[in-house]
N, C-alpha and C positions, 0 to 999 in steps of 0.2 A: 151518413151517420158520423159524426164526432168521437173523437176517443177524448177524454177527458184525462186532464194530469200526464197529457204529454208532450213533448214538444221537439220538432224534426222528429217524425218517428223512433222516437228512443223511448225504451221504456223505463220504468223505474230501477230496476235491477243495474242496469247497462249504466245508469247515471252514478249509481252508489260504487260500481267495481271502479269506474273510471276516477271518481274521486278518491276513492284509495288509494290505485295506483299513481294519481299526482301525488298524495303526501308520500306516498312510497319514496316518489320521485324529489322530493323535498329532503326529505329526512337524508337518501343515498347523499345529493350535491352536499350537505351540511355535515355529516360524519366525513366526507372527504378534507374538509378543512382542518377543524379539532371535534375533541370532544362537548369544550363552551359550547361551540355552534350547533353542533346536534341537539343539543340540553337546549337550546334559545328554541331552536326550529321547532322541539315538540309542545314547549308550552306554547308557541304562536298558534300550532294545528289544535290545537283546546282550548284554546281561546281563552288560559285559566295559567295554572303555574308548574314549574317542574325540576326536579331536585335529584341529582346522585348521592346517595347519602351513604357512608364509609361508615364503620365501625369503630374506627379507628379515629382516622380521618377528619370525621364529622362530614357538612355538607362537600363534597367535591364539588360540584358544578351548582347551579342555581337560576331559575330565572324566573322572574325577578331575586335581586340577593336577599331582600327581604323575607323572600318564602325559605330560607335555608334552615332558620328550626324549625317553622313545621314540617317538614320534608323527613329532617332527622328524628323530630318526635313520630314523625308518622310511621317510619322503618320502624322503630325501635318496639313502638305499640301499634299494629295494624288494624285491632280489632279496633280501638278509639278513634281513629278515620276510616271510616266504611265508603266516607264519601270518594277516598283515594284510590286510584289504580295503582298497582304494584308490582313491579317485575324482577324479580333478580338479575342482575346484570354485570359480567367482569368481577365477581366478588364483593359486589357493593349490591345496593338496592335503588332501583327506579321509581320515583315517584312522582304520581302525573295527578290534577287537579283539574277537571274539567269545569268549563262555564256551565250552570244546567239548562243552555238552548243545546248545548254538543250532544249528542246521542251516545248512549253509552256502547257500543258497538263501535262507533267512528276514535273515542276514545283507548278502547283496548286492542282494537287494531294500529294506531300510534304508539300504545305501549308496546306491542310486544316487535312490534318493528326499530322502536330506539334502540332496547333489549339489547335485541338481534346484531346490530350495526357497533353496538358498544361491546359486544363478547368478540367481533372482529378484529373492532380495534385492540379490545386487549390480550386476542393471540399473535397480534403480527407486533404490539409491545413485546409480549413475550419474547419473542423470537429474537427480536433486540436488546431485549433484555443482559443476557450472560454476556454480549459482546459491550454494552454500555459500564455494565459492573464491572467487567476489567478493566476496561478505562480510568474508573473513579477511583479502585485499588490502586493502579500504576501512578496515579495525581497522585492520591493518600502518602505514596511508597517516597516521591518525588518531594512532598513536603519536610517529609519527618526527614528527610535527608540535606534539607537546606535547599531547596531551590524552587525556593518562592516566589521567585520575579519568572520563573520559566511560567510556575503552573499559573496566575497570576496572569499572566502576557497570552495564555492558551485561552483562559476560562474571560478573558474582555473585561475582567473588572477592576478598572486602575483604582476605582473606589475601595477595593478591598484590603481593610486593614488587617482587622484583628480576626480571631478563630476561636471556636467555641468546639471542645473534643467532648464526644460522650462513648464510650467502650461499655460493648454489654455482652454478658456471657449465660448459655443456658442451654439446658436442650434440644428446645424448639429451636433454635436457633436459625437454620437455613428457613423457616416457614415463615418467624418474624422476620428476618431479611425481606422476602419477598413483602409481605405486607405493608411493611415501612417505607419500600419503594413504592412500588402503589398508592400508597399515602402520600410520601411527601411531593412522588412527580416530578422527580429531577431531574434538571435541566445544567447544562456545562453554559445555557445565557445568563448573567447574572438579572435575577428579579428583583425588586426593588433591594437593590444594592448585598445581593447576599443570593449564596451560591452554596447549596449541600451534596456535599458528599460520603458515600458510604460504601463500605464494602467490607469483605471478610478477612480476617488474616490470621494466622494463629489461634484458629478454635475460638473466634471474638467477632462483634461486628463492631465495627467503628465509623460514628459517626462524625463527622468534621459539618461546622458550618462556619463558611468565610461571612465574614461581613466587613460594615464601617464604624466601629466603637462599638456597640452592642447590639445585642438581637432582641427580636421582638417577642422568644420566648416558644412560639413556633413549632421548633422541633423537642424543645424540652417538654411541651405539652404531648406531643404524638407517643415521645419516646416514655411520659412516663405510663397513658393508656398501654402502649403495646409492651410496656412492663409486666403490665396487671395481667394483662388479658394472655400473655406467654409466659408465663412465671420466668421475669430473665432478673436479672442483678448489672445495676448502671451505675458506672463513674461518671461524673464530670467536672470540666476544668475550663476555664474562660471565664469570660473574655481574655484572651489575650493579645497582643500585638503577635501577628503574624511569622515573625521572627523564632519566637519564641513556642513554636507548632512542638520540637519532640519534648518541650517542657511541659506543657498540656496534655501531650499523650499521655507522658510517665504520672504523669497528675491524676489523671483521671482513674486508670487502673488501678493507683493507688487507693482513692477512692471508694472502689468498688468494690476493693475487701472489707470495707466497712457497712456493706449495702446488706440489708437484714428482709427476709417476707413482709415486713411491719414498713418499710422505708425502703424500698429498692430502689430507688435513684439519689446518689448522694454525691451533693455537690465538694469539690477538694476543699474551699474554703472550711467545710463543716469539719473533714478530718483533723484531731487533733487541738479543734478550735476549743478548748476547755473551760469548763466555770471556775478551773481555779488563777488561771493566769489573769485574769480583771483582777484578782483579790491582790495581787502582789503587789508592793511598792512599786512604782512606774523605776524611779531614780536606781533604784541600787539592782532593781532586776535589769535594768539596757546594761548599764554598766558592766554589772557581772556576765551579760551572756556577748555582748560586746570583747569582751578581754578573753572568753572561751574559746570563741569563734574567729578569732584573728587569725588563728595562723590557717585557718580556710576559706578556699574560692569558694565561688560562689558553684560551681559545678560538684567541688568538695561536700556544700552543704544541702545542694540537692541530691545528692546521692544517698546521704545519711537519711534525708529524711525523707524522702522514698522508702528506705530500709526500715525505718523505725515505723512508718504509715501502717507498711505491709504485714511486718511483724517477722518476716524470713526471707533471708538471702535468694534464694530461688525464687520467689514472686516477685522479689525486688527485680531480682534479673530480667524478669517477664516484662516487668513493667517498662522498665529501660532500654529493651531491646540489648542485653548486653546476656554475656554466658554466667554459667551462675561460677563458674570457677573468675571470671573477670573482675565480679562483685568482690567474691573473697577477697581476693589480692590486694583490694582496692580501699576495701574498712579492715584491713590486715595494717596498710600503709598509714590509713589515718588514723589508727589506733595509734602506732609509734609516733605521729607526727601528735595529735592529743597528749601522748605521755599519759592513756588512760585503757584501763582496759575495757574493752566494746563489750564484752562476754559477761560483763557485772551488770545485775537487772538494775537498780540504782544508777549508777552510770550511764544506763541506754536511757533511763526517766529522766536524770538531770538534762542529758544530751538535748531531747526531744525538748526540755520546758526552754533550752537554752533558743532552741533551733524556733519556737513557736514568739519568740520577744519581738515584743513591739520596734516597730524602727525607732531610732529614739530623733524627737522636735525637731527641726532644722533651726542651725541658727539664724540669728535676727543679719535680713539682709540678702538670705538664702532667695533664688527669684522657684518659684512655684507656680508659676502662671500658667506651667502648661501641664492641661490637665490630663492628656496623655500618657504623658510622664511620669505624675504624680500615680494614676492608675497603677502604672506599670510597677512603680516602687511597695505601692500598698499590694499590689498580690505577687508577688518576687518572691519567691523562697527564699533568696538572699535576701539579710539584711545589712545596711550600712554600719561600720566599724561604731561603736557605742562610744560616749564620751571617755578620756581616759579612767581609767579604772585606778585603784589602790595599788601601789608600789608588792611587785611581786606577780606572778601568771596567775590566772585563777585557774581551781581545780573543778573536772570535774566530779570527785567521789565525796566531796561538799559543799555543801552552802552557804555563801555568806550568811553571819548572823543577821535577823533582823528581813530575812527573806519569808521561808515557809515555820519558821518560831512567832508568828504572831496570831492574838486571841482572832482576828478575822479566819486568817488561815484554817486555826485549830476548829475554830466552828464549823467550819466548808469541812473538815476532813469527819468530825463526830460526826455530822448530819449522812457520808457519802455511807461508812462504815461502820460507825456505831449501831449498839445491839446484834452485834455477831456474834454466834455461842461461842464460846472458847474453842472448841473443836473445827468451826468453819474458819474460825481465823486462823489458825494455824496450818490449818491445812491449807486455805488461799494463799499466804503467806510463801510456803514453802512454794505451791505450782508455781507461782509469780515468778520467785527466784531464779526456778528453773526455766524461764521463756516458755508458759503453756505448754510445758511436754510432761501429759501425765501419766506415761510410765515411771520418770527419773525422780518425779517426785510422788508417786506413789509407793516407788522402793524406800525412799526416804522415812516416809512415814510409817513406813510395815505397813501398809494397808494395801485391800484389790482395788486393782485400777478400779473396778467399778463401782465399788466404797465411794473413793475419791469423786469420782465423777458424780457422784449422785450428790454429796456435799456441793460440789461447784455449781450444781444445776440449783441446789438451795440458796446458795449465794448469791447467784444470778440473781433470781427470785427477790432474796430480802435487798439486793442494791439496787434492782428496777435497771441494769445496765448488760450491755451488748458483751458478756467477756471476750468471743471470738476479736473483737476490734483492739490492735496492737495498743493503740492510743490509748483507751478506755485504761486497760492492763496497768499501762505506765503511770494514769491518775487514781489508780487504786493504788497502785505500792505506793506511791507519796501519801496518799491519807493512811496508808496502814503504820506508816514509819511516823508519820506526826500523832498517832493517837496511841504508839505505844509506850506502854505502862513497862512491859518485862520483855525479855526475851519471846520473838514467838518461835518457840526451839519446839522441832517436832520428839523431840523428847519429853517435851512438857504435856503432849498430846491427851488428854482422858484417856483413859481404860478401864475396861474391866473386864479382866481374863482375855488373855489369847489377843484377836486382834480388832477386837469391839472394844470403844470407850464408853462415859459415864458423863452425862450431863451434870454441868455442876449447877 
């Protein structure tokens, strides 16, 4: 008698385990390599396609790269591919696409084997984990200290020019750490020409990406998801030439006072970058902020304007890596060296519009070919000395004529401020003066601090502006100063009875 459907006495069963146990054996050699390999080996045992797909992330692994959104649309909505196997896997999700000759059986025992092989690999990441993060801090630690040819010479990439800082603060903070390494997968080899690193320092996470002139955007995409998704608050500053790494740092932090729930990732360029400075005469504003700025380095005027970004000496400190008693001493100094006093809110607004001036043209003949260079001059804090200016220093507790006196200005200042009750402008007025502390200037007005406050949140409201943002502050007092008609003297304040006023 024949047995049918068998062959060398083996029976059905016997054939099925053994073929499992080869993909088993498949899948083992191919996690031992990397992860790509693994992800390759299970779409080839399914004759069909297969995706690690991040949250974050997006697709991690893929094969073919083609299948990498539907992988990630698949995670995201499982019940819309039914046709998909799904595995959870290292914090991500596994998504396997079988041929329909493949038995569905032979398929989710491949799933839950990659699974398996991927939650290994990423406990013995782990484990390596806190020892690679130190690493990447001690680099970080090593940059911002000037020794950029060491770290540089460690990490193999002579291609690496410039560096792109992002500094983020929040809560979650050690959780989005973890997830952002996971995400980005870093590596001390440089991959096409660019090398991330990240770690913690001061209640912050900081991310550095080395590159060649610019990035591909990369991590500013990762960084602004895992914004969203951890409610965190992001600075950023770069490209820069690699030299120029703790001027990025202090950039970015600065930055990041300005970062709002509405906008949590805010690039330094944006800081302070105002709609009113394009309205001003090109000619007489270099000139004028050229002759202000003379008698300061360029480290002089980074420092200011760090301080001005931030809105207070203390954060400034943060930002710069300096004591906050350092700071003082130090806008103490160039306050006498200005011949201005720093503590006048006008003064810190003129300072800042002086600090934000265009470089002025180069002259005819000037060589500009290298566009390196010219990079570097266009995002400098420092600007180059302005043509000579008018016989005399300029001040700064005013403005040349023919600066913020003109009908373009005055329009730019009715549109920021106009239609403010009398009541909200003067009390805006007053907090202004006082640097956003609204005790000093709630005293002022005889009103409760939470009067006030409820005013400022109306303000907010009718200006459509961030008042927390130092910058924003300083281009409000300039249109409050160009659209006033009288004194806004908290004496003039409405009243009626006691310490309620009267709408006029």
């Amino acid at each position: 008698m024949s047995s049918t459907g068998t062959t060398d006495h083996e029976a059905p069963g016997a054939r099925g385990a053994r073929h499992e146990r080869d993909a088993a054996d498949r899948l083992l050699r191919a996690a031992t390599r990397s992860g790509a390999h693994l992800i390759a080996e299970a779409a080839s045992l399914v004759q069909g396609w297969a995706v690690l797909a991040d949250p974050i992330a997006g697709a991690v692994y893929s094969t073919p790269a083609a299948a990498a959104a539907d992988g990630v649309h698949a995670a995201a909505a499982p019940r819309e591919h039914p046709h998909c196997t799904q595995r959870p896997a290292a914090g991500a999700v596994l998504v396997l696409a079988a041929a329909p000759t493949v038995p569905q059986g032979h398929a989710c025992h491949v799933a839950t084997t990659t699974a398996a092989l991927l939650e290994v690999r990423g406990q013995r990441a782990a484990e390596l984990r806190g020892e690679q993060m130190r690493l990447h801090t001690t680099l970080i630690r090593l940059l911002l200290a000037g020794h950029t040819a060491a770290v540089t010479e460690t990490l193999g990439g002579n291609r690496l020019t410039h560096v792109t800082v992002y500094r983020l603060s929040g809560v979650d903070l050690p959780t989005a750490h973890e997830v952002l390494w996971r995400a980005v997968r870093p590596s001390l080899a440089p991959y096409a020409d660019a090398v991330t690193l990240m770690g913690r320092r001061d209640g912050e996470l900081v991310v550095t990406e080395l590159h060649h002139g610019g990035d591909d955007g990369r991590i500013l995409r990762l960084v602004s998801r895992l914004s969203e998704r951890h409610h965190l608050l992001a600075g950023m500053a770069g490209p820069l030439p690699l030299a120029e790494m703790p001027t990025a740092h202090s950039d970015a932090a600065a930055a990041r006072h300005s970062a709002t729930p509405d906008r949590r990732v805010v690039p330094a360029d944006a800081v302070g970058a105002s709609r009113l400075t394009p309205l001003l005469p090109t000619a007489p504003y270099t000139r004028w902020a050229g002759s202000v700025l003379r008698p300061l380095s360029p480290a002089h005027q980074h420092l200011l304007l760090v301080w001005l970004r931030t809105g207070s000496k203390p954060r400034a400190a943060a930002a710069l890596g300096l004591s906050a008693g350092t700071v003082r001493a130090r806008i103490r100094d160039l306050s006498r060296l200005l011949g201005a006093d720093l503590e006048d809110a006008t003064v810190r607004a003129h300072l800042l519009l002086a600090l934000r001036a265009p470089a002025p043209a180069p002259a005819p003949g000037d060589d500009d070919s290298d566009s390196d260079s010219s990079i570097t001059r266009s995002r400098s804090v420092s600007s180059p000395p302005g043509p000579p200016g008018p016989p005399g220093p300029a001040r700064l507790e005013s403005l040349p004529d023919g600066l913020l006196d003109t009908e373009t200005v005055r329009t730019w200042a009715v549109g920021l401020v106009g239609g403010l009750e009398p009541h909200l402008r003067i009390a805006l007025a007053c907090w202004l003066r006082h640097h956003a502390r609204t005790a000093p200037a709630a005293a002022e007005l005889h009103v409760h601090r939470t009067t006030l406050a409820g005013w400022l949140t109306q303000c907010a409201e009718h200006l459509a502006r961030n008042l927390a943002d130092a910058t924003v502050r300083a281009e409000i007092h300039l249109a409050l100063k160009a659209t006033r008609t009288g004194p806004d003297d908290p004496a003039a304040l409405p009243r009626r009875g006691g310490r309620t006023y009267r709408r006029l």
